[in-house]
PyMOL CGO cylinders between C-alpha atoms (Angstrom):
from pymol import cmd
from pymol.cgo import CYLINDER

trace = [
    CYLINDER, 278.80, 17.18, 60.10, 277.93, 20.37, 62.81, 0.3, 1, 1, 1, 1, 1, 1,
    CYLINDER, 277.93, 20.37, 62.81, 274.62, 19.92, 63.97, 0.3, 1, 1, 1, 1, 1, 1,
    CYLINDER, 274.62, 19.92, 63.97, 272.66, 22.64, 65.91, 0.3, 1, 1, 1, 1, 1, 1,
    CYLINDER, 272.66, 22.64, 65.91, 269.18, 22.01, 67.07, 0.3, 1, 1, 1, 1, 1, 1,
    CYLINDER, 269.18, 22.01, 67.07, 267.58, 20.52, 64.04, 0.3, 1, 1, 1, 1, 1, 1,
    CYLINDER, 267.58, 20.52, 64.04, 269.96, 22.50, 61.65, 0.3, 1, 1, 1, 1, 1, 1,
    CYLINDER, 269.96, 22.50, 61.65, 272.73, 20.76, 59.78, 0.3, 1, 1, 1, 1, 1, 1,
    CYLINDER, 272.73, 20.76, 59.78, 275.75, 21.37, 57.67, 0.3, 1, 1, 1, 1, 1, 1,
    CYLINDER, 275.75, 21.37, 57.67, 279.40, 20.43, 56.23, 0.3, 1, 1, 1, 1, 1, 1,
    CYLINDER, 279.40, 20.43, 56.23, 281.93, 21.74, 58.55, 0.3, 1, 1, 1, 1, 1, 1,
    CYLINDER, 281.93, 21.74, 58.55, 284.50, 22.52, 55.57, 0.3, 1, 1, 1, 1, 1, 1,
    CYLINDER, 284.50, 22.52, 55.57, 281.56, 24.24, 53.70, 0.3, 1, 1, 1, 1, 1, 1,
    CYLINDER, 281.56, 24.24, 53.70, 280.81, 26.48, 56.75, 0.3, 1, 1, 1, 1, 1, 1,
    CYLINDER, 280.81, 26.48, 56.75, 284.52, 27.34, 57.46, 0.3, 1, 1, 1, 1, 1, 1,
    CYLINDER, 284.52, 27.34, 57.46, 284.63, 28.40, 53.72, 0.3, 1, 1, 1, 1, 1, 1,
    CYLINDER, 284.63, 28.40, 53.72, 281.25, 30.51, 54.04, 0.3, 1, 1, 1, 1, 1, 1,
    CYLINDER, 281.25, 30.51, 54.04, 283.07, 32.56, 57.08, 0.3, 1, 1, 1, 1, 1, 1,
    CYLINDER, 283.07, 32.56, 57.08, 285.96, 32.97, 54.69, 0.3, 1, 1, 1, 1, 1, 1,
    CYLINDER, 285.96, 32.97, 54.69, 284.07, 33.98, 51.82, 0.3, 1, 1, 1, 1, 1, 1,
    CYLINDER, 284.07, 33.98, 51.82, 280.95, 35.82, 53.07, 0.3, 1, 1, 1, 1, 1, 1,
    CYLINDER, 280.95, 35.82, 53.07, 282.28, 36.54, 56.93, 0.3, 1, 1, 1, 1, 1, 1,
    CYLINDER, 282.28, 36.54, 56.93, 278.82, 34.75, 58.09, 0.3, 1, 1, 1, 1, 1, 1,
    CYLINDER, 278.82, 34.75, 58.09, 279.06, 31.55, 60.75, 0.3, 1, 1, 1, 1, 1, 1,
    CYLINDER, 279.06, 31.55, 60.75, 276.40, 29.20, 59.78, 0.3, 1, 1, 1, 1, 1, 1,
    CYLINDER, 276.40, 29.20, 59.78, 275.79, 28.54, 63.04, 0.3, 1, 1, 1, 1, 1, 1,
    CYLINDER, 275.79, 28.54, 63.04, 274.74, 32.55, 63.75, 0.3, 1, 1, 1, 1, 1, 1,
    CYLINDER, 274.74, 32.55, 63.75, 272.35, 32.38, 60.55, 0.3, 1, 1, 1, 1, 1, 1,
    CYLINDER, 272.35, 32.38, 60.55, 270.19, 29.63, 62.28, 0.3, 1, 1, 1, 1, 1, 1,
    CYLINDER, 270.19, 29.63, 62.28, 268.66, 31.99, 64.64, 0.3, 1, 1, 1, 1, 1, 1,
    CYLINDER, 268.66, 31.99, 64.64, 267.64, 34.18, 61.45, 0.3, 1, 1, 1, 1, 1, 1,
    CYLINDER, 267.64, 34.18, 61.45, 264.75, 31.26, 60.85, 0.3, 1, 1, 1, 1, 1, 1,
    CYLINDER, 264.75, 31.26, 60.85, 263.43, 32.32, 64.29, 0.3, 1, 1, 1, 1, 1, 1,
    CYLINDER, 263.43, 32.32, 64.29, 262.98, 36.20, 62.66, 0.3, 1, 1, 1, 1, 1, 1,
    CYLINDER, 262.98, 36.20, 62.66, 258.98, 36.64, 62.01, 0.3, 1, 1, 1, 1, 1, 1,
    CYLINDER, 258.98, 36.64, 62.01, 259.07, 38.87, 59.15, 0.3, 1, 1, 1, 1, 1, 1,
    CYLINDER, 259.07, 38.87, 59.15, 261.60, 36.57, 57.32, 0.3, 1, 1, 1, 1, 1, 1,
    CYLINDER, 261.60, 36.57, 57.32, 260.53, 36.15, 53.56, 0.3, 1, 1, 1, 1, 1, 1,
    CYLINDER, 260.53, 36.15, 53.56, 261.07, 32.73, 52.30, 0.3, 1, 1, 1, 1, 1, 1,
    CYLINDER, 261.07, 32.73, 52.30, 261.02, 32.04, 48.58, 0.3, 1, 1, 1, 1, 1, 1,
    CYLINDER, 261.02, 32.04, 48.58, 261.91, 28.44, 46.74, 0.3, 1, 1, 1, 1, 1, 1,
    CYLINDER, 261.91, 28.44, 46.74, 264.64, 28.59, 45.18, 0.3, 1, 1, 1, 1, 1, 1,
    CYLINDER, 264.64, 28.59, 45.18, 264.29, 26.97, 41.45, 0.3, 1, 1, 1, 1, 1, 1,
    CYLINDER, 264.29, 26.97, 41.45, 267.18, 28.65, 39.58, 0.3, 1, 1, 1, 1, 1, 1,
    CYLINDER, 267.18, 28.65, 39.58, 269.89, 26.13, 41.38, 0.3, 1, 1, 1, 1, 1, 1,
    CYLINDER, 269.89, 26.13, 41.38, 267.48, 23.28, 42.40, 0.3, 1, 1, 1, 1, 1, 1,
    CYLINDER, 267.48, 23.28, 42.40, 268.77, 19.73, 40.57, 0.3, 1, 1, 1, 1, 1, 1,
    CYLINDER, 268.77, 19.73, 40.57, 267.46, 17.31, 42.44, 0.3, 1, 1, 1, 1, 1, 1,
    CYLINDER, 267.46, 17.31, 42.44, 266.26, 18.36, 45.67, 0.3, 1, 1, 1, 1, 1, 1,
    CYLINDER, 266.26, 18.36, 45.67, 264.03, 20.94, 46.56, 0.3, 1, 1, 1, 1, 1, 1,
    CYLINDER, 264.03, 20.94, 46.56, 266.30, 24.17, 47.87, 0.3, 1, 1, 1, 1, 1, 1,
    CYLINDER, 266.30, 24.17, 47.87, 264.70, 27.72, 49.29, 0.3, 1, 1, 1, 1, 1, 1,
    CYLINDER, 264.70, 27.72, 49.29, 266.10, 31.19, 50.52, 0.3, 1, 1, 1, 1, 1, 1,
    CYLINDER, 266.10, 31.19, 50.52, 265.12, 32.67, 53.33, 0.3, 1, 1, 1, 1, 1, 1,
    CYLINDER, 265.12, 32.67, 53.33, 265.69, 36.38, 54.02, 0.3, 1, 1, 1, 1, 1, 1,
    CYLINDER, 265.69, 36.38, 54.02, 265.96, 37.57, 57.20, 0.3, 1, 1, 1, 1, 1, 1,
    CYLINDER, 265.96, 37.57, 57.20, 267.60, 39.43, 60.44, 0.3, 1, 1, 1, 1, 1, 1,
    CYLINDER, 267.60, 39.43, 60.44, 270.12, 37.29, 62.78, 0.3, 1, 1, 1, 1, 1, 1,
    CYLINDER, 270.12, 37.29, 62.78, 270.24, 38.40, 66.65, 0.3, 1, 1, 1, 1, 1, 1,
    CYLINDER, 270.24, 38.40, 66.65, 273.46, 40.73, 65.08, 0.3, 1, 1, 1, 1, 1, 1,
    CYLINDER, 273.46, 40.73, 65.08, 270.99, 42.43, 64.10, 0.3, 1, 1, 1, 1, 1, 1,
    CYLINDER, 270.99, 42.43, 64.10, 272.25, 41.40, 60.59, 0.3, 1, 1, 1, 1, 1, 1,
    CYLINDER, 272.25, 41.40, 60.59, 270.23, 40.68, 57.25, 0.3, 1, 1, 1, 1, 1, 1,
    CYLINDER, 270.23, 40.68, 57.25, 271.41, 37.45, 56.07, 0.3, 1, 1, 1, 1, 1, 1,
    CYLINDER, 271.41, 37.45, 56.07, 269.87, 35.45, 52.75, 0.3, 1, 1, 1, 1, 1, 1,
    CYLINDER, 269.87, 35.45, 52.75, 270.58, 31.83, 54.10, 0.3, 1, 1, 1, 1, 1, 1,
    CYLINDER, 270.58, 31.83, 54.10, 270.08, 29.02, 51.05, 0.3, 1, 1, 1, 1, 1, 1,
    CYLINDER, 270.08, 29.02, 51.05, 269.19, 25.51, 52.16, 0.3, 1, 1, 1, 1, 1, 1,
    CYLINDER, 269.19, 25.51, 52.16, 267.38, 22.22, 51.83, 0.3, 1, 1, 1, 1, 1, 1,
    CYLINDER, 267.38, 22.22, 51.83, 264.97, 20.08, 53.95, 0.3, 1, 1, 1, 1, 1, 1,
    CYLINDER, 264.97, 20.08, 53.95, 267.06, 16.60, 55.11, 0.3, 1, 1, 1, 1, 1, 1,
    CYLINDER, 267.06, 16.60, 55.11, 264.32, 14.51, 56.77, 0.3, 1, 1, 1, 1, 1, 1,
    CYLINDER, 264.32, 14.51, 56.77, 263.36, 16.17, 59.84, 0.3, 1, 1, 1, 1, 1, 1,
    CYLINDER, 263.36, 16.17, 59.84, 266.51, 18.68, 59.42, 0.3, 1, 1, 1, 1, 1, 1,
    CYLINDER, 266.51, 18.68, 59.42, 267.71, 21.85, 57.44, 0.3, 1, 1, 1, 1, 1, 1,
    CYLINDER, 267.71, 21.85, 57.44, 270.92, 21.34, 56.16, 0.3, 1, 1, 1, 1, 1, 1,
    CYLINDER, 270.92, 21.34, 56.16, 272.94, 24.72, 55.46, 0.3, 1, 1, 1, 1, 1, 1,
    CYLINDER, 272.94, 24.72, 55.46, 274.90, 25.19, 52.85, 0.3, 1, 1, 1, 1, 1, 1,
    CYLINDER, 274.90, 25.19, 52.85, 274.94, 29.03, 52.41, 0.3, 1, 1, 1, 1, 1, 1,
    CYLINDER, 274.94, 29.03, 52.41, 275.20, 32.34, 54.43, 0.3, 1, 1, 1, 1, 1, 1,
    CYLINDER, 275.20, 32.34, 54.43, 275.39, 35.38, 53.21, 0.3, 1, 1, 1, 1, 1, 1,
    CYLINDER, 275.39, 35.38, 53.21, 274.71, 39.43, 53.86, 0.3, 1, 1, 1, 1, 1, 1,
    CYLINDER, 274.71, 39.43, 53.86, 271.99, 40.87, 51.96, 0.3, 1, 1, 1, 1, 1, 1,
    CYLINDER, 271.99, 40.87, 51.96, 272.68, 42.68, 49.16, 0.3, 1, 1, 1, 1, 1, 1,
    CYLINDER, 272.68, 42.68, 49.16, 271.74, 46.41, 49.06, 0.3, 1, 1, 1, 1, 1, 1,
    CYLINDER, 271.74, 46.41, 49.06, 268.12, 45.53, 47.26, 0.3, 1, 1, 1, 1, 1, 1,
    CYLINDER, 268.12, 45.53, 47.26, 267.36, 42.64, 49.06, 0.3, 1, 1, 1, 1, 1, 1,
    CYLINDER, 267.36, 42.64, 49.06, 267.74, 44.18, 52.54, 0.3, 1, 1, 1, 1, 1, 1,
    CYLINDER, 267.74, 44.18, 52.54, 265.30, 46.89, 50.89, 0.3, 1, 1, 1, 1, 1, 1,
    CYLINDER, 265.30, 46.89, 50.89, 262.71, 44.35, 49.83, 0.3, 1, 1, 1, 1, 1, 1,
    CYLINDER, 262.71, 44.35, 49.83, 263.12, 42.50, 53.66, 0.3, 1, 1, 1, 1, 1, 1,
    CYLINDER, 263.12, 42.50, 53.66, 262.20, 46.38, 55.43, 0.3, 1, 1, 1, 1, 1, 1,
    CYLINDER, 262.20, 46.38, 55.43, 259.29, 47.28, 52.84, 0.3, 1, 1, 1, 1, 1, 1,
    CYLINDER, 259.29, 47.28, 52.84, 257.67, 43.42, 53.89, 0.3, 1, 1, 1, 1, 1, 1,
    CYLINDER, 257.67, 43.42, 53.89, 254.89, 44.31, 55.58, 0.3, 1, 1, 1, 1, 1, 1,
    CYLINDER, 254.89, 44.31, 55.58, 255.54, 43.21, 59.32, 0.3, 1, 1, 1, 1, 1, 1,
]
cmd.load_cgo(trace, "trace")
């Protein structure tokens, strides 16, 4: 399990995100520092934990839509993406 400063995650999930979406977990953690993030719960995939999406820029200057869960006193990780073409409109017409 990588661990980064109260962030968690599977290393073979994040090697497959990179693959797959070309976004290092571990560079979508700073995107929870972003103040005009937009964070919504995510109920569509939820089974039996409580899961939520957070929208925002990484210091690549990057808008990511990260997807992850609350472990204790921990976020685990377990997706990283680029924002689609709508949702990185929604993030810059958020009010700042």
């Amino acid at each position: 399990m990588d661990l980064f400063a109260g962030f968690e995650w599977d290393p073979q999930k994040g090697r497959g995100n990179i693959r797959q979406h070309g976004v290092d977990f571990a560079d979508a953690v700073a995107m929870f520092e972003d103040e005009r993030a937009i964070t919504m719960r995510d109920d569509l995939t939820a089974v039996d934990e409580q899961r939520w999406v957070t929208l925002g820029r990484d210091t690549r200057g990057r808008i990511l839509v990260v997807a992850y869960t609350g472990r204790g006193d921990r976020i685990r990780i377990f997706s990283a993406r680029r924002a689609t073409a709508s949702e990185r409109r929604q993030y810059l017409e958020e009010d700042p």
